[in-house]
N, C-alpha and C positions, 0 to 999 in steps of 0.2 A: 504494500500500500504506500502511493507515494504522500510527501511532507503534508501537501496541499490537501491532501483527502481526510488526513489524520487531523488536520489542522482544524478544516471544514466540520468534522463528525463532533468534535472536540467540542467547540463554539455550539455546536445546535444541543448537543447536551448541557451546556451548563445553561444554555437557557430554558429548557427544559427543566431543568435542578432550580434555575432562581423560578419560575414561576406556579408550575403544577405542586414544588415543596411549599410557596406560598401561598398558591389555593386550599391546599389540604388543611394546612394551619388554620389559615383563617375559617374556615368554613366544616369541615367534618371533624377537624381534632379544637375545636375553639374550647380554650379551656382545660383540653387535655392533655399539655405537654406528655406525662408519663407515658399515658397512651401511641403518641405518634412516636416517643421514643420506643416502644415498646416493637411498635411498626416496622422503625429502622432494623431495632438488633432483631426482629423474626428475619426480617429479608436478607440481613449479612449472612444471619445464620443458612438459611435455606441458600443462600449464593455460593459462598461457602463448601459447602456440603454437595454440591453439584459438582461441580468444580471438583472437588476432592473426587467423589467420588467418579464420575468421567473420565476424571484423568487415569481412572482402573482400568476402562473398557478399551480393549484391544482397535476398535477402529473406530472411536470418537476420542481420541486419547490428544490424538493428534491437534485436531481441533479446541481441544480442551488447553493445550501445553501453548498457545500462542496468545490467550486470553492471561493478559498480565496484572493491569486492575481491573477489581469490580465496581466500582464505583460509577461507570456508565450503565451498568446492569443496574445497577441499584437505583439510579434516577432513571430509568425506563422502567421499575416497577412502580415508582408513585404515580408516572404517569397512567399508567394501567391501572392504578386503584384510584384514581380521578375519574378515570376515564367510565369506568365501572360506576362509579357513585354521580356520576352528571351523565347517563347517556343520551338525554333527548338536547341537551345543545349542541348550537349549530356552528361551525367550524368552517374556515377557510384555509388552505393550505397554498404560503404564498401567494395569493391572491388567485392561485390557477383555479380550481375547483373548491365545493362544500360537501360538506360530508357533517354524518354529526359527533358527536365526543366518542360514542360508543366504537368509532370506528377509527380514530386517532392512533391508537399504537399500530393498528398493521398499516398503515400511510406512513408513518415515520421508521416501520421496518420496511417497505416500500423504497422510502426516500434513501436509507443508511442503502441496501443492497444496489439501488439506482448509482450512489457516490463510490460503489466499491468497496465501504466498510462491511467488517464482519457482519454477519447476519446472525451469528450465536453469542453475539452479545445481548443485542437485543431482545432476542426471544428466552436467554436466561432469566430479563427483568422479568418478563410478560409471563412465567413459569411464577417467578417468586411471588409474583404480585397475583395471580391469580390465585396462588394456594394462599395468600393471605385474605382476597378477596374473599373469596368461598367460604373459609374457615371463618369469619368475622363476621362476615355479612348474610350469606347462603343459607351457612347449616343451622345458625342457631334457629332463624326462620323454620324451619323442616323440624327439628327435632328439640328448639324449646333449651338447648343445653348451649357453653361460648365456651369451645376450648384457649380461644387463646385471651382470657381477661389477663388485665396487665396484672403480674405479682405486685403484692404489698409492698413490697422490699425497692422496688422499682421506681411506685408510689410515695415511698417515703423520702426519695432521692428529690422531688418535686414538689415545691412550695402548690398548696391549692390556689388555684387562679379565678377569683372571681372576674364575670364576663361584666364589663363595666360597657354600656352604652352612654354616647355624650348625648345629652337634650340639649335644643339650643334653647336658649333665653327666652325665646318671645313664641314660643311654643307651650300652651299648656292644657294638661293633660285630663283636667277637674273643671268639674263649673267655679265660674270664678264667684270670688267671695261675696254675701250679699253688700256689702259697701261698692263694692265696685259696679254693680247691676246699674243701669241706667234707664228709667223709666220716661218714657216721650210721653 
């Protein structure tokens, strides 16, 4: 892969990392630092763990041995678990085409195989992120039970965050006082 492609895949990841890590924040983990940390270290671990183990199997070993960080895997799993929890918005890809969120990670595994980058980086995210998807979101739905609740201990690393809303000033929310009523 030459400079310019590594260069390229590089750059479209970390804005991927600066904006889908700050969708998720603000909007499905608001509140829940432990939680979206909790997020992070399931996907290292399951990246990780692939990774390990791949690099076992005789004819994906290969593929597995040129994958050096995971840290673009791993922002293409938030993007999967955004992508998952917003699927009816509506998306433009460089202005070419729309499409809508649910369909985002295979266009930008699309795009990376179109520039020449690996293709099993990205689908390692799309692995991790969907076993977190499923596992968090999926199954407790079906069977009533969350295997992955953040531990206590994780919990306890995290100040609780209350979710503070600003009001503006000249906004209010009550009927105003009777002094202030004005009768014509």
């Amino acid at each position: 892969m030459s400079a310019y492609v590594r260069y390229l895949d590089f750059l479209f990841h970390m804005f991927f990392l600066a904006r889908y890590c700050k969708l998720l924040e603000e909007n499905s983990f608001r509140g829940r630092t432990a939680d979206f940390f909790y997020m992070l270290l399931f996907g290292s671990t399951v990246l990780t763990g692939i990774v390990l183990i791949g690099g076992m199997v005789p004819y994906v070993s290969e593929s597995f041995a040129k994958i050096i960080f995971l840290s673009n895997s791993l922002t293409f799993m938030m993007v999967y678990v955004w992508s998952k929890q917003n699927p009816f918005i509506h998306m433009s890809f460089l202005g070419l085409f729309t499409f809508t969120a649910a369909y985002l990670p295979w266009v930008l595994l699309g795009f990376s195989v179109l520039v020449g980058a690996s293709a099993w980086v990205d689908l390692l995210g799309m692995i991790a992120g969907h076993a977190y998807y499923f596992l968090e979101d999926v199954y407790p739905r079906m069977t009533g039970r969350r295997p992955l609740r953040t531990p206590s201990f994780i919990k306890a690393l995290f100040a609780d965050e209350a979710v503070v809303v600003a009001r503006p000033a000249a906004v209010r929310f009550a009927a105003p006082p009777p002094e202030e009523v004005h009768q014509d």
